[in-house]
DOKOLKOL-390077 format. One record per residue (C-alpha): x, z, y; residue number from 1; residue in three letters. Coordinates in steps of 0.05 Angstrom, whole numbers, plus 5000, padded with zeros to 4 digits. Layout:
x/z/y/i/aa
X/Z/Y/NUM/ala
...
//
This chain:
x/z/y/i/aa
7030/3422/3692/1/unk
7025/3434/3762/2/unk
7000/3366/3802/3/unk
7071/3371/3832/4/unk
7054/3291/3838/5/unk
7106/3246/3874/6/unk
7117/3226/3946/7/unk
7106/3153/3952/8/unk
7063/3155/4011/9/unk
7090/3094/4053/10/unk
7125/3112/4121/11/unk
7134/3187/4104/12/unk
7197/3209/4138/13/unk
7250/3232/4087/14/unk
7239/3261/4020/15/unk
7199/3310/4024/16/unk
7198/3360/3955/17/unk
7158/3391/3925/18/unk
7154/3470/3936/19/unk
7162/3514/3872/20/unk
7096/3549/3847/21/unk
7082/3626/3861/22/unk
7114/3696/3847/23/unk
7111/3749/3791/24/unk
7061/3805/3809/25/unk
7025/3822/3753/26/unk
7036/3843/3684/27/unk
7004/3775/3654/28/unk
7057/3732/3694/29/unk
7105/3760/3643/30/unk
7082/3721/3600/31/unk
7086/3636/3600/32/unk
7019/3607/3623/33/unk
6998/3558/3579/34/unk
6938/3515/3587/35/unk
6900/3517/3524/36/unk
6901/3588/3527/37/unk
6841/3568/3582/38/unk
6811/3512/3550/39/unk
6741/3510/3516/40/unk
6756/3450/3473/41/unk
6799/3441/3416/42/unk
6851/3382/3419/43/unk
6809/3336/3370/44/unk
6755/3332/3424/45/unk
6807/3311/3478/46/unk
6820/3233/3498/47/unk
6884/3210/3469/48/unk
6925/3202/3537/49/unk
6907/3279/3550/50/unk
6939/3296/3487/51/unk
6997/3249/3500/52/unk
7003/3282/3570/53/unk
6998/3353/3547/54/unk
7050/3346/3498/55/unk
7100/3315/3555/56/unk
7084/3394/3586/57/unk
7074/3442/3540/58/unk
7105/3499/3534/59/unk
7150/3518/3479/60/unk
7102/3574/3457/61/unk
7043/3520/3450/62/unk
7080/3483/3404/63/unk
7104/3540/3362/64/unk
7029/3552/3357/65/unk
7004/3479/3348/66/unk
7059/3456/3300/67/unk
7033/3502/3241/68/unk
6965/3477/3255/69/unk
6934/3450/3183/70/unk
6903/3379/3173/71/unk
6837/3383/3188/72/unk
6845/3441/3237/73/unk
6808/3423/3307/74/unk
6869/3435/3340/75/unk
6920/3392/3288/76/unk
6956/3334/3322/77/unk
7000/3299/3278/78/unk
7046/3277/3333/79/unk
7065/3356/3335/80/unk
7058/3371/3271/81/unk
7102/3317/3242/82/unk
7161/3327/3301/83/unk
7221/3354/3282/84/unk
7221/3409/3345/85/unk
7191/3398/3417/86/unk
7248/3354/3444/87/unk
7226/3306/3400/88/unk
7150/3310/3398/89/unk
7157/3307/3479/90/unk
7203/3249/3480/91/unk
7148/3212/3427/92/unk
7094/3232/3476/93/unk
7128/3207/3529/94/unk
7138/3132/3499/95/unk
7067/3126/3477/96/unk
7045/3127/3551/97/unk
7099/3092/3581/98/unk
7087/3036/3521/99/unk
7015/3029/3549/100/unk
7045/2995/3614/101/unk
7003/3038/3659/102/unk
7032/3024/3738/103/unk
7048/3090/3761/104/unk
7033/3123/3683/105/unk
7078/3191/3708/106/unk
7014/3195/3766/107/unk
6968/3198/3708/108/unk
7009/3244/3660/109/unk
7021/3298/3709/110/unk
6948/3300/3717/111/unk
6922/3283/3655/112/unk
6973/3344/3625/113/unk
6906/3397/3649/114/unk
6853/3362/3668/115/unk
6815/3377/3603/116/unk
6806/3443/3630/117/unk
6736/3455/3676/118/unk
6748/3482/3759/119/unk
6739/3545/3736/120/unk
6787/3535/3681/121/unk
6836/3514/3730/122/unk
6835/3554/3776/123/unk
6848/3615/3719/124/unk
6908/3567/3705/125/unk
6936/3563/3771/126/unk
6928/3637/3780/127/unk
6961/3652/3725/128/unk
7024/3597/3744/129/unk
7020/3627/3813/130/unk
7050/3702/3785/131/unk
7111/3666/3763/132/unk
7142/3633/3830/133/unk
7124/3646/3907/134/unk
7098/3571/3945/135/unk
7044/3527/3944/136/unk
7021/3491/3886/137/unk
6964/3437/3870/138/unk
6926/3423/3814/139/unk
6867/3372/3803/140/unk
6808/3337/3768/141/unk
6754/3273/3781/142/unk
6691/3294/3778/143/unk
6681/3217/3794/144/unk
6717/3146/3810/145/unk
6705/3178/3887/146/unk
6714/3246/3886/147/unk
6770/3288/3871/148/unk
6777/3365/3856/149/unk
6835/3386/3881/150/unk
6856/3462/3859/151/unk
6902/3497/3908/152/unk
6930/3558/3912/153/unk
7001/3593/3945/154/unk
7036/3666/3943/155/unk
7090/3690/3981/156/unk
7140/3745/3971/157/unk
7115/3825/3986/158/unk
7140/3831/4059/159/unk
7140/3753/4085/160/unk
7093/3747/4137/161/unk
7030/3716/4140/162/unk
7039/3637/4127/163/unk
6980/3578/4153/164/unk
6966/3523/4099/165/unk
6958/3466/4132/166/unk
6946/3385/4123/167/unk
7018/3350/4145/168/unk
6989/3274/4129/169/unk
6939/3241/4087/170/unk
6920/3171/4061/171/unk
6856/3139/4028/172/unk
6817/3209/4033/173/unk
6750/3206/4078/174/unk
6727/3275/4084/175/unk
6803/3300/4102/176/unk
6778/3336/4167/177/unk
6725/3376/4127/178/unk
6786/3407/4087/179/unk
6819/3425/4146/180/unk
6768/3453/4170/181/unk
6762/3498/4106/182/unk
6846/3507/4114/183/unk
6824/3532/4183/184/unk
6770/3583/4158/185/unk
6820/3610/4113/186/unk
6869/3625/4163/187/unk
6940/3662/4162/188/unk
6943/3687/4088/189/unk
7015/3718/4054/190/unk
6967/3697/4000/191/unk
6900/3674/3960/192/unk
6878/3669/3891/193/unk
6876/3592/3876/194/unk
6815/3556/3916/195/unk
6787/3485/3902/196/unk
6756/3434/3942/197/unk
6723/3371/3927/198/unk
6757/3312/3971/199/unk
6718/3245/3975/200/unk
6765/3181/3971/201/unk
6750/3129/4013/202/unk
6764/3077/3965/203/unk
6756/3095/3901/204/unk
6797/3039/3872/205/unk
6862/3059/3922/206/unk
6910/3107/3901/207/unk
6902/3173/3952/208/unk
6956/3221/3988/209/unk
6951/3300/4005/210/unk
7022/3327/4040/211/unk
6996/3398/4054/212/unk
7050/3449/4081/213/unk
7045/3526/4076/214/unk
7084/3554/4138/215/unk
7155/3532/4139/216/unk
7161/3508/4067/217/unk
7175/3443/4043/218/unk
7117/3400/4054/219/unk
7077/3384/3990/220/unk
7060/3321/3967/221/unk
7001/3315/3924/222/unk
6992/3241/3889/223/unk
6907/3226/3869/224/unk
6921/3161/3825/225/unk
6858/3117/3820/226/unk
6808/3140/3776/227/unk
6809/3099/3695/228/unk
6758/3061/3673/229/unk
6742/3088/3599/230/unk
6786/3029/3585/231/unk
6830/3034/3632/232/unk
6879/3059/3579/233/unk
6862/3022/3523/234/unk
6882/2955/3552/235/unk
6948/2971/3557/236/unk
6944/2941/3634/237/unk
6928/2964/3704/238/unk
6911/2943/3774/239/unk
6971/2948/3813/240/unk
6981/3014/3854/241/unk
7008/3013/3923/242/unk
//
């Protein structure tokens, strides 16, 4: 569920990956982090394409839990429910949002997967992710057509030194120097509990790119798809991404 979201900036030089999510050092990274475990809202109050994205990502412990949900239960979902084991109610999930001919619909499902959860929902999230594998890791939310949330956060092994998180390259994003000015502030860090920051998009109705790069890891590439219309996915079409 991490906003691992792909590197199509134009003109990038090679292909840049992105870096695993954060290390075990805790009791409760035993455990697999799942993101309803944070959530305030039962699945009948999310939007369909957050359901259909979630189900792409959950975890296999989710939807042990889900699948014996009963009708009528705020958390039922017939899609799970009626699936013969997760393969299959992923692979279902999967073709209802590539059947609503979305450009770029994988954009949208990485980050539709967790955005039903608040900033302080995510960042709880992330925190939790970040006990399982050392890197950096990005997460994210509109709060509006111009303004993104993006959720950050990065651990490294006990007895790396201390790494700088830094911006590599950015497209479409207005207030970038503000955020390095904040990456900055923060400093050298072996690591820090996951942060969040509110970047302003230029243009609203362009896709936007973050490649952020925590000492002398693979850069990060962070993909902000254009904000949906409350139609957007109910017409089954879209404005053509670059």
């Amino acid at each position: 569920m991490r906003m691992a979201i792909l590197p199509t900036l134009k003109g990038a030089a090679g292909a840049m990956g992105v870096a695993a999510v954060l290390l075990a050092s805790t009791p409760a990274a035993a455990a697999a982090c799942r993101a309803t475990d944070f959530a305030d809202k039962p699945l009948s109050d999310w939007e369909e394409v957050q359901r259909l994205s979630f189900v792409t990502e959950m975890t296999r412990t989710e939807y042990d839990r889900l699948r014996v949900e009963p009708e009528g239960s705020p958390d039922h979902y017939a899609l799970i429910t009626g699936s013969e084991g997760i393969s299959e109610a992923r692979e279902e999930a999967r073709s209802k949002l590539e059947g609503l001919n979305v450009e770029n619909i994988d954009h949208y499902r990485k980050l539709w997967s967790s955005n039903f959860l608040t900033d302080e929902q995510l960042r709880k999230f992330a925190d939790c992710e970040s006990g399982r594998q050392p890197g950096l890791a990005t997460y994210g939310r509109f709060e509006a057509p111009g303004l993104f949330h993006l959720t950050y956060v990065h651990i490294t092994p006990i007895g790396i030194e201390q790494i700088t998180t830094r911006v590599v390259a950015s497209k479409n994003i207005a207030n970038i120097a503000e955020f390095e000015a904040s990456l900055t502030e923060l400093g050298p860090q072996d690591n820090y509990v996951a942060r969040t920051f509110a970047l302003k998009l230029a243009d609203p109705a362009q896709p936007a790119v973050l490649v952020m790069r925590a000492g002398w890891e693979t850069p990060l590439f962070t993909y902000i798809p254009v904000s949906p219309t409350p139609d957007y996915f109910r017409s089954g079409n879209a404005a053509k991404e670059d």
